[in-house]
C-alpha positions as CSV (number, residue, x, y, z in Angstrom):
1,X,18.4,16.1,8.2
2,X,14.7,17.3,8.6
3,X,12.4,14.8,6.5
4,X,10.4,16.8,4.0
5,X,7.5,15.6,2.1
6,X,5.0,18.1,0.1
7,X,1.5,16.0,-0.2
8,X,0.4,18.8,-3.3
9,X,3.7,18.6,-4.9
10,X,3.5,14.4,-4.5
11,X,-0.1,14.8,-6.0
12,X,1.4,16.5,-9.5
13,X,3.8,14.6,-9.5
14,X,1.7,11.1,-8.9
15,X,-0.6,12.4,-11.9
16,X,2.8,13.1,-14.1
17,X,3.6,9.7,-13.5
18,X,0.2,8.4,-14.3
19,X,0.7,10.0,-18.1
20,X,3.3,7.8,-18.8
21,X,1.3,4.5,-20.0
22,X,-2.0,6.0,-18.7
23,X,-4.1,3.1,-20.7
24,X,-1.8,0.3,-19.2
25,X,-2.6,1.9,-15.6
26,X,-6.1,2.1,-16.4
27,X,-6.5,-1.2,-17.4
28,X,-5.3,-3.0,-14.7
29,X,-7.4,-0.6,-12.7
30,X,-10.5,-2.6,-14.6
31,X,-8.9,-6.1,-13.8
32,X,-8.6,-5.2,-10.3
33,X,-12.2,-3.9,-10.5
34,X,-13.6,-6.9,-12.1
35,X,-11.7,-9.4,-9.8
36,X,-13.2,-7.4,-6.8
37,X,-17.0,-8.0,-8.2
38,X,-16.9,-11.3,-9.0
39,X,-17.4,-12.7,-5.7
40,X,-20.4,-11.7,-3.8
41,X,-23.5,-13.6,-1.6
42,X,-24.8,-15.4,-4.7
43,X,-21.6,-16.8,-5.5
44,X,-20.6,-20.2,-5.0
45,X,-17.8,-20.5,-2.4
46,X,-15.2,-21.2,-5.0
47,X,-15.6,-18.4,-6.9
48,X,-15.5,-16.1,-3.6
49,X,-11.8,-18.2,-2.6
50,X,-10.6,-17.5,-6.4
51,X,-11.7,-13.8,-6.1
52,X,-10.1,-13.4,-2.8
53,X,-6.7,-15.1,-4.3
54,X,-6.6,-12.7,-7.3
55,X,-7.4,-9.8,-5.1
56,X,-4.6,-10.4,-2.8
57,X,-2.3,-11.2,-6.0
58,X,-3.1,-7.7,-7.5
59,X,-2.8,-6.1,-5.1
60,X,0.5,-7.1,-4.9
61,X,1.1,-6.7,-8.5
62,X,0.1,-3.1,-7.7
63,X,2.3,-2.2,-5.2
64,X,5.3,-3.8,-7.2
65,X,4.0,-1.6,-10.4
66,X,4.0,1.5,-8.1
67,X,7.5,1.1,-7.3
68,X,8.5,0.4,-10.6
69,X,6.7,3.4,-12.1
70,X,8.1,5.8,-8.8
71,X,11.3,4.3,-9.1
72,X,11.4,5.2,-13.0
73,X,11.5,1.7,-14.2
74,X,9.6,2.4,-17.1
75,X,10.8,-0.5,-19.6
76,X,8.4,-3.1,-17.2
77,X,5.4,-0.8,-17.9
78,X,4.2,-3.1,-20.3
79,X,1.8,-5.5,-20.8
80,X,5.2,-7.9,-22.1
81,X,6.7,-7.5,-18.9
82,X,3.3,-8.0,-16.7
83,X,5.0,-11.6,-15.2
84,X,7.5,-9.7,-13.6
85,X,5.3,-8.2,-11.1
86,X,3.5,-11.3,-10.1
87,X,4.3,-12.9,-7.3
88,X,5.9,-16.4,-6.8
89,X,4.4,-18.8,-4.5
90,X,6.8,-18.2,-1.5
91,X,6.4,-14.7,-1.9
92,X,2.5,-14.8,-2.1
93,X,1.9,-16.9,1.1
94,X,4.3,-14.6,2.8
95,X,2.6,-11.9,1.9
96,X,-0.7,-13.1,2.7
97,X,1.0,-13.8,5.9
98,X,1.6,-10.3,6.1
99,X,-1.8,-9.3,5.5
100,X,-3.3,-11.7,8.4
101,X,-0.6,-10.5,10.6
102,X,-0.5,-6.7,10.5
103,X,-4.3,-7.0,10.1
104,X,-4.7,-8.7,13.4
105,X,-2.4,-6.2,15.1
106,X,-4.7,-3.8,13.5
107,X,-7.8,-5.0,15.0
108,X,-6.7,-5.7,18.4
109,X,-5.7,-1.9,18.1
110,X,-9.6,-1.1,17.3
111,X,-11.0,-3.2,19.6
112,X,-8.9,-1.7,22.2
113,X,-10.3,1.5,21.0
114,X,-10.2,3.5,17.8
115,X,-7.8,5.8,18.5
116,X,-5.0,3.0,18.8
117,X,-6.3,1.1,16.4
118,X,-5.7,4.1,13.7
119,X,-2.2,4.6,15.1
120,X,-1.2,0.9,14.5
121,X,-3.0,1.2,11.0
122,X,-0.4,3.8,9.9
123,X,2.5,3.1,11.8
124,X,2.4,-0.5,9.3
125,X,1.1,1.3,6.6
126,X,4.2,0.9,4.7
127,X,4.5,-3.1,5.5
128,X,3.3,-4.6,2.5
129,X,5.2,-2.2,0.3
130,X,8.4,-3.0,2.2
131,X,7.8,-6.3,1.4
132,X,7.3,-6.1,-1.8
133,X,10.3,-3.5,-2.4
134,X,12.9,-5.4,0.2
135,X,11.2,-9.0,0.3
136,X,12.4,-9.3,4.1
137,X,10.1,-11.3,6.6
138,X,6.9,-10.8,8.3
139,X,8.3,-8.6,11.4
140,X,11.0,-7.2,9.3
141,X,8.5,-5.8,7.1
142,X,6.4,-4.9,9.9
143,X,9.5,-3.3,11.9
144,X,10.6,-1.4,8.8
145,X,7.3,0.2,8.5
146,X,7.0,0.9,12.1
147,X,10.7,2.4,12.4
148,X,10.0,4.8,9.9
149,X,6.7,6.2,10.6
150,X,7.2,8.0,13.9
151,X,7.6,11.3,15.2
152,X,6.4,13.6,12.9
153,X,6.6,11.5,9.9
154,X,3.7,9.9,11.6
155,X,1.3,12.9,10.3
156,X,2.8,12.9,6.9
157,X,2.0,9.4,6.7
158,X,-1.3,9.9,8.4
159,X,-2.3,13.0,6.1
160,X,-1.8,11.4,3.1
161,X,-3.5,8.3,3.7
162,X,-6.5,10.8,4.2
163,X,-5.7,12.1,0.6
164,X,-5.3,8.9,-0.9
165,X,-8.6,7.8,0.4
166,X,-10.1,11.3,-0.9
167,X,-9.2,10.5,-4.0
168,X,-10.5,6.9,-3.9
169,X,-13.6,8.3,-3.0
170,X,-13.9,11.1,-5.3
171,X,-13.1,8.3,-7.7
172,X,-16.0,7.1,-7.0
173,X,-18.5,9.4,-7.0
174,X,-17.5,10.4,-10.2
175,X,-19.7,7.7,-11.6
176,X,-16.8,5.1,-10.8
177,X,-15.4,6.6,-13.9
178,X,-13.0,8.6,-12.2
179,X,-11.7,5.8,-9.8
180,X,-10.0,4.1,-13.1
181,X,-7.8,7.0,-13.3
182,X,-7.5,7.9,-9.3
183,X,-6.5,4.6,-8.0
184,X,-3.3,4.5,-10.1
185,X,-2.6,8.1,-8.8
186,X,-3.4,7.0,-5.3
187,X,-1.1,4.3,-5.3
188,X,1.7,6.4,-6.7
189,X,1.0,9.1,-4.1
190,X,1.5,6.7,-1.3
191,X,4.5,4.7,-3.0
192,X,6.1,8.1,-3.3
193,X,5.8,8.6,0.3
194,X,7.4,5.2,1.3
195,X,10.6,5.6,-1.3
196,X,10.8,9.1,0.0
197,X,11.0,7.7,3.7
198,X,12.7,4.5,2.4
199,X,15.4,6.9,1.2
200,X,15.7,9.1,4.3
201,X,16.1,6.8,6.9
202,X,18.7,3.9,7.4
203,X,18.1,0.6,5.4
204,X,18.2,-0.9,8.2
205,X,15.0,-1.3,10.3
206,X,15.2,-1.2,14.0
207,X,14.1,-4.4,16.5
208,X,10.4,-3.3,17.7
209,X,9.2,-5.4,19.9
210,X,5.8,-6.9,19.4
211,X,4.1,-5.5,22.4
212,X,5.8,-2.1,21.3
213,X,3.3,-1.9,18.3
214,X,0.4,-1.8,20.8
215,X,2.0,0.7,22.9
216,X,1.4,4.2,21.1
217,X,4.5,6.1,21.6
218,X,4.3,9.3,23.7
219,X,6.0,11.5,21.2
220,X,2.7,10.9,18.8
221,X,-0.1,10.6,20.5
């Protein structure tokens, strides 16, 4: 079967979703905002480590609230049932692990040159979410991700990153304003995307090779 996905009906649908607890999403949007500010050149070094930890932990709290609220898990859209996105330890040094991992496969890709360097970005877009959603390894959260976005789901993927970062930076403009609402409908956007794929394809990632994710597959590039 042909995988569909329609980016402006995701977008209505992402906003929909947003309307549920829109004040919840909003605030967290301001705790996310605040953590990301409070580190900066004037700080001392322990407050940049804390602000680093906290950003990696909501971020991660994010990705498990967009899956919850995608998923129509409603009943942990609360401020009561906050604890249950928050990591453990395991599963936050695993994720950082993530993070260094799929980011250094990133960079090699730009330093290589910028065209492979996008292609690796959003082939492992999905990674940390798989993680979160499947709490698999490192490579099996990396393979998952890179099984399902190839062929042509590789512009879907690619096209709506573009939108999500639209919207971040519309979010933006809009005095900053804006962004507390856009983020949340951002991150739904994109979560909708990975359940949509998650559910299409086989739970099942396939083995990928490591030296496969620096080799841009011919059918996509």
């Amino acid at each position: 079967m042909k995988f569909e996905f329609s980016i402006r009906k995701a977008l209505k649908e992402s906003w929909n979703l947003f309307k549920i607890t829109p004040w919840f999403f909003v605030g967290l949007t301001i705790i996310a905002v605040v953590i990301n500010l409070a580190g900066g050149d004037k700080a001392p070094w322990y407050i940049d480590l804390i602000s680093a930890i906290a950003s990696i932990i909501m971020s991660y709290v994010w990705i498990s609230i967009g899956l919850a609220t995608v998923d129509g898990k409603n009943e942990l859209l609360t401020v009561k049932k906050f604890s249950a996105h928050l990591p453990t330890l395991r599963t936050f040094f695993v994720f950082l692990g993530l993070w260094f991992v799929s980011g250094l496969f990133t960079l090699l890709g730009f330093i290589a040159l910028i065209i492979p360097g996008i292609y690796i970005m959003t082939r492992l877009m999905f990674a940390h979410t798989a993680y979160v959603d499947r709490k698999g390894t490192i490579m099996q959260s990396m393979r998952y991700s890179w099984h399902m976005v190839r062929g042509d789901v590789f512009w879907t993927v690619f096209l709506t990153g573009l939108v999500s970062l639209g919207l971040l930076l519309l979010g933006i403009i809009m005095l900053g304003v804006g962004f507390l609402v856009l983020y949340p409908v951002s991150v739904f956007l994109v979560t909708k995307l990975y359940r949509t794929l998650s559910l299409h394809h086989d739970e099942q990632a396939v083995v990928v090779q490591p030296i496969e994710i620096l080799a841009p597959e011919k059918d996509v590039l």
